[in-house]
C-alpha positions in Angstrom: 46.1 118.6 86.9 46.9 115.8 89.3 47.0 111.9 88.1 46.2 110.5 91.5 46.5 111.0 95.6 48.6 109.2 98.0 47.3 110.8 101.6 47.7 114.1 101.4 50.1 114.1 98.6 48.7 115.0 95.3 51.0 113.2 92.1 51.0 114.7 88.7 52.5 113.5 85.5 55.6 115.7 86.3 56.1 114.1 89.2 56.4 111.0 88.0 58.5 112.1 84.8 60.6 114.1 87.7 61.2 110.5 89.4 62.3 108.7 86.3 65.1 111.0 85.3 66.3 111.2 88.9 66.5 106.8 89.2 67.5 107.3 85.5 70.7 109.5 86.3 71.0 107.2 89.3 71.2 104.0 87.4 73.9 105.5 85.0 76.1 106.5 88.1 75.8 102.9 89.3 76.6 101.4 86.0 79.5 103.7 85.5 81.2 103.3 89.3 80.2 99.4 90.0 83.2 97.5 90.5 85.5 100.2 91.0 86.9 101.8 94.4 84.8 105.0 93.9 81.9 102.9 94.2 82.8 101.5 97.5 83.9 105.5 98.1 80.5 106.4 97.4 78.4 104.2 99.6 80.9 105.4 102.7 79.9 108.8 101.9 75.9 107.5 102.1 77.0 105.7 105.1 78.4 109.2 106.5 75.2 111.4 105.4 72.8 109.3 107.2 75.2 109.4 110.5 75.0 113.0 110.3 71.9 112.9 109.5 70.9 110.8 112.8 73.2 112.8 115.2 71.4 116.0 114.1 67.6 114.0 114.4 69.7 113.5 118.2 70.7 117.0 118.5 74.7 115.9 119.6 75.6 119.1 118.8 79.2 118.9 118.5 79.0 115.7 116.4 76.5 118.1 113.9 79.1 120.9 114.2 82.2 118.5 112.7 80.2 116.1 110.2 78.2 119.5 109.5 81.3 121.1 108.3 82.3 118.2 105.9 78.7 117.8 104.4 79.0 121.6 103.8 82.5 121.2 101.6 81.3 117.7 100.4 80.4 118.1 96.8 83.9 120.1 96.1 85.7 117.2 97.8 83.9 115.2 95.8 84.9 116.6 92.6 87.9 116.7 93.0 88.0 112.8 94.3 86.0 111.5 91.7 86.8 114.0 88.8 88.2 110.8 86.3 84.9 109.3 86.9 82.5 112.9 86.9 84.5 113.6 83.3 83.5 110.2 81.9 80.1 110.7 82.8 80.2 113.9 81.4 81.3 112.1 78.0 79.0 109.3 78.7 76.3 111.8 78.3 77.7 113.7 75.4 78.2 110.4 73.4 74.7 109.2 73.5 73.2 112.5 72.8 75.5 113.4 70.1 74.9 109.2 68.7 71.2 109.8 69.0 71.3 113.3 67.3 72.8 111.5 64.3 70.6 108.8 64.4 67.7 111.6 64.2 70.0 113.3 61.3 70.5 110.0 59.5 66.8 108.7 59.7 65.4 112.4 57.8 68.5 113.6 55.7 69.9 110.3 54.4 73.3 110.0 53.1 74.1 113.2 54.3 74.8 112.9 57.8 76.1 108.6 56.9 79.3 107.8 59.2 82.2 106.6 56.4 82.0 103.0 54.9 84.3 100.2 57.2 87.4 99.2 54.0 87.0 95.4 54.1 90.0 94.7 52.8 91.6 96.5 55.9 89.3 94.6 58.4 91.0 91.4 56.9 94.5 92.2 57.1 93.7 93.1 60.9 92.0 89.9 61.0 94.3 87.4 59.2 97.3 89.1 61.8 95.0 88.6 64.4 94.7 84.9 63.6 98.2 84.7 63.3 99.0 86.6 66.2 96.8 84.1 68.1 98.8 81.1 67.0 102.1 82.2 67.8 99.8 83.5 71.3 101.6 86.9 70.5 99.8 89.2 73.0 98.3 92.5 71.5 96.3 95.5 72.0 94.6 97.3 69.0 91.8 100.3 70.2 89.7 101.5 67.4 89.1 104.9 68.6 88.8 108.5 67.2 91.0 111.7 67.4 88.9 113.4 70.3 88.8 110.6 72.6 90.9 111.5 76.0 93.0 108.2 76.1 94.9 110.0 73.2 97.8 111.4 74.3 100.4 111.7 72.1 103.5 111.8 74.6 102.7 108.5 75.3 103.3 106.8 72.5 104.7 106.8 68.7 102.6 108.6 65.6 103.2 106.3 62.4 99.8 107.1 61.0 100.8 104.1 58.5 98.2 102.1 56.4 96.9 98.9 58.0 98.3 95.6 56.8 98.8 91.9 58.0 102.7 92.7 58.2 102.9 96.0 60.0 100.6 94.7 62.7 102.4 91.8 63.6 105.8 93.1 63.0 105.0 96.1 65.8 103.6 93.3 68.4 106.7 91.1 67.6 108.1 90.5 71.5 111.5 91.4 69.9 110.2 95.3 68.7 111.0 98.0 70.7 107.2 99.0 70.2 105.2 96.1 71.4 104.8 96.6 74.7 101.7 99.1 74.5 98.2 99.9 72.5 97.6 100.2 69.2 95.3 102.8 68.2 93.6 102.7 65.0 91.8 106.1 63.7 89.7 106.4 60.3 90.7 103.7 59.0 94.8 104.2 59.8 97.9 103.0 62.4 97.6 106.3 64.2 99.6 105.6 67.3 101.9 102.5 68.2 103.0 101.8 72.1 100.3 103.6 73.5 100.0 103.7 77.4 96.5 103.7 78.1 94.6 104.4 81.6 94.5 101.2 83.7 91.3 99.9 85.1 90.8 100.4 88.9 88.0 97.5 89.2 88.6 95.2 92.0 86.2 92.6 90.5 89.0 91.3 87.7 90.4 88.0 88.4 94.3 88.3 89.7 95.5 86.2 86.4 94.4 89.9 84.3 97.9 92.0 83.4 98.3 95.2 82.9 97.4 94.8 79.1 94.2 93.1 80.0 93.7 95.8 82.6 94.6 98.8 80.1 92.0 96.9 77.5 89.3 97.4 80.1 90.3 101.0 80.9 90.6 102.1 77.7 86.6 101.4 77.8 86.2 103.1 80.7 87.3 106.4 79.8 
């Protein structure tokens, strides 16, 4: 059954459900690559498609011979180039259909499917260091994350797994600890990892004044 014509072109609802996923899909790629170099990668790539694309329109036969070759190899080689950014895609995806699953789960089943209840009296130890932290302009960074997220990697920093308080918090950020100088991770409701190197952000748009804590804050959310 078709919806309506344009020319010779017959449209059905399929079509048009067919367009909206693709822009959709487009639309997250854009999201997930603006302000990085893969982006600007990506649009030389385009750039390099519709030259190829124009030469072999032309018939320049050897100019369709080379670029043909590339185009033929191109989605390997891109892998492989943007495999940190295909993988957090990849999780992208995963994430929101595994958040809206439980949504689903939690809307029809209750309590049974409930995420665990946030301890206040944690959230105001973090908060009263924070605050304190912030007088003293002690620099810190605290990721509340979970044990399957891939900027866990335990070589790369110190397991504590120690209860949160207004103390242990500031003492570990002290400038004068051997431990300060990384991430903080946080993991149900726990200190689970202290001087944690965390992926730093490739975006070119961050003003020069950023350092690499401010730039491992925004990677961290990248991954």
């Amino acid at each position: 059954m078709y919806l309506f014509e344009v020319g010779f072109i017959n449209i059905r609802l399929l079509d048009i459900l067919d367009i909206l996923i693709v822009a959709y899909f487009f639309y997250l790629i854009y999201r997930l690559l603006k302000g990085t170099v893969a982006f600007n990668i990506i649009l030389g790539v385009i750039v390099l498609y519709i030259f190829w694309w124009v030469v072999n329109l032309l018939q320049m036969r050897l100019l369709v011979l080379l670029l043909g070759k590339f185009v033929a190899f191109g989605v390997i080689i891109l892998i492989i180039i943007f495999q940190p950014e295909v993988r957090k895609f990849l999780l992208y995806l995963g994430n929101s259909t595994l958040k809206g699953r439980l949504t689903f789960l939690n809307k029809y089943f209750n309590k049974s499917f409930r995420l665990p209840s946030v301890n206040l009296d944690k959230v105001n130890e973090i908060k009263r260091a924070l605050i304190d932290m912030g007088k003293d302009k002690t620099g810190a960074l605290i990721v509340f994350t979970s044990h399957n997220d891939p900027i866990i990697n335990e070589k790369n920093g110190t397991l504590i797994n120690g209860e949160i308080s207004e103390e242990l918090i500031e003492s570990i950020f002290n400038k004068n600890s051997p431990l300060h100088d990384g991430a903080m991770l946080i993991i149900d409701q726990k200190i689970y990892m202290v001087g944690a190197i965390l992926p730093v952000s490739s975006r070119e748009d961050m003003p020069k004044k950023y350092g690499t804590r401010h730039r491992a804050a925004i990677g961290a959310t990248e991954v």
